[in-house]
Phi, psi and omega in degrees: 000148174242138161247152179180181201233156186230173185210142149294354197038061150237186198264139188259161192301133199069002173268177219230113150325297178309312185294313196284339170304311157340305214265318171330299182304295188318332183292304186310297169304332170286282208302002136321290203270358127322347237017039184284129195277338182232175194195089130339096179250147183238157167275125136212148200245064173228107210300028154217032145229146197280337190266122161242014183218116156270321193313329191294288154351305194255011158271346157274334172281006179271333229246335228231319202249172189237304199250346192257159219269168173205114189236155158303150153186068026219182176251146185264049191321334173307328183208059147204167191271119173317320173313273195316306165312313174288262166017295199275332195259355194285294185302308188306302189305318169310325165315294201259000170088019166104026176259022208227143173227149161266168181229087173293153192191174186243006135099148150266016210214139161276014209286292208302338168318292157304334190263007185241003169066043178283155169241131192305336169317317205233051165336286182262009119354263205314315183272346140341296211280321203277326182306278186343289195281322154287349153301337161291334180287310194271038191201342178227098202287002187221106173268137168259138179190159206208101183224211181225007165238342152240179199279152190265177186231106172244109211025083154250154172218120174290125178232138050256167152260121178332181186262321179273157178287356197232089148304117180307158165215130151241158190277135149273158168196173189223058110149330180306129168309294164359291184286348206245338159267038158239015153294278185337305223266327179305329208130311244235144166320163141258131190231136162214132188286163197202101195231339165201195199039194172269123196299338160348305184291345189243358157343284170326332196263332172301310192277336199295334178297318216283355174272309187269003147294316171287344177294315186288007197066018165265169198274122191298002184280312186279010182248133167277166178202112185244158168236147192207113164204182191289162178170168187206094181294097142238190187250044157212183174285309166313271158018297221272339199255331178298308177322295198289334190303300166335279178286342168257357140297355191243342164265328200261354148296309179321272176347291187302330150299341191263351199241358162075045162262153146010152096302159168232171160226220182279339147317305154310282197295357167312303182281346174268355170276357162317139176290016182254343173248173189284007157253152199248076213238094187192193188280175184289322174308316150327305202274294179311353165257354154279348167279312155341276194322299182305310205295320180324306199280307180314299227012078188274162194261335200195128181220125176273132168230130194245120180261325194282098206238151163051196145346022202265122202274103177348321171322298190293331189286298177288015145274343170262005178260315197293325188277324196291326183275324166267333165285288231274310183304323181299316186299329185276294191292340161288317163332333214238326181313000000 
């Protein structure tokens, strides 16, 4: 199984875009040299996150790192260009010796859309259409393609060309059926995101892929599965839920507020660090038997966990990257093998 952590980079208020980018790379190289298997970077154009080019980003942590996979989570494929998109993960792979995957996605947040001159009507258009092809890019080096929201292609082949003979591309997805049986009928791995309820509840979308993988006529041995949710390693439980409780209530209330969700407080987060919830928040022995527990139920391939949430004091993060790479993952892959 692979662990590893993924991030938005964000900035906490009043705080410096150049430093957290900084301190974004040093994460990166720790968790390398921890034995963390992925390194997760998201897109967003909003002024409290430092990354809107994650590839760039993660071309510095390819200059930094040895061993670890370095993926988008997510490339906002709707109002961004498959050309550029291949290009840019073509190079990171190259940068990095064959380590680099995207992670597509139609993104959770709408800022690129007006700002990349999209129209929000044609949401899941765009990301149909733009997925096709990049998937063509990557599958074929010399393309012809044709869609009805972008300029056609006629035999291009784009460079550089990766390192791997295969750039992985995976769905992200957040819980619509839909999406998760056009991961299955394509081929492509999947990640779902687990962001509020009891992670139970999202069983069903596990098996509906590995059913509509079989449907599709591959061998169920060839089908990933990644689960990606929040969380926090310190070294104790109390610690890890005091650190974390602050800054991921004040981002997913700001968030929630703009979406005309609830607030919560410390009860609510009491209860999703409950074993019924949806945080993955303890001492390393905690956490790791609740990823044991989720694997049981899932049996997922890959589990991302993003402790850098909100305001979260640099110190602290790299010190939950240390226990996540050195406690909780060896105990979890013995477990789990």
């Amino acid at each position: 199984m692979d662990i590893g952590i993924y991030t938005f980079a964000d900035v906490a208020p009043g705080g410096s875009h150049p430093q957290r980018l900084k301190e974004l790379v040093a994460e990166m190289e720790l968790a390398d040299q921890v034995g963390l298997d992925v390194f997760g970077l998201g897109e967003h154009h909003r002024p409290d996150y430092a990354v809107s080019a994650p590839a760039v980003a993660l071309a510095a942590g390819a200059a930094r790192t040895r061993s670890i996979r370095l993926t988008s989570a997510v490339t906002v494929l709707s109002s961004d260009d498959p050309v550029r998109v291949f290009q840019q993960y073509a190079t990171l792979d190259g940068l990095s010796g064959g380590r680099a995957e995207i992670m597509a996605g139609r993104g959770s947040f709408i800022e690129s859309f007006p700002l990349f001159g999209y129209d929000l009507a044609d949401y899941d258009a765009l990301f149909a259409e733009k997925l096709d092809l990049l998937l063509k890019l990557r599958d074929g080096e010399t393309v012809s393609w044709q869609g009805e929201l972008r300029p056609p292609l006629d035999r291009v082949t784009l460079y550089p060309r990766p390192e791997q003979q295969k750039l992985p591309v995976w769905i992200a997805v957040g819980g619509t059926p839909q999406s998760v049986v056009r991961a299955a009928s394509l081929g492509l791995p999947m990640a779902l995101a687990i962001i509020g309820g009891d992670p139970k509840r999202f069983a069903p979308y596990f098996d509906l892929y590995r059913q509509s993988w079989s449907r599709a006529g591959r061998n169920p041995e060839e089908a990933r599965l990644s689960l990606n949710m929040h969380g926090f390693v310190a070294d104790t439980t109390e610690a890890a839920k005091d650190i974390f409780h602050e800054p991921h209530n004040a981002v997913m209330n700001r968030i929630g507020a703009e979406r005309g969700w609830p607030p919560s407080g410390r009860r609510e987060f009491e209860a999703a660090c409950g074993p019924n919830g949806h945080l993955l928040v303890g001492d390393p022995d905690l956490v790791a038997d609740r990823i044991i527990e989720l694997h049981r139920i899932f049996k997922f391939d890959r589990i991302l966990v993003q402790m850098a949430i909100g305001a979260m004091p640099h110190g602290e993060l790299m010190r939950a990257i240390e226990l996540l790479g050195t406690k909780v993952a060896p105990r979890v892959k013995e477990a789990t093998q």
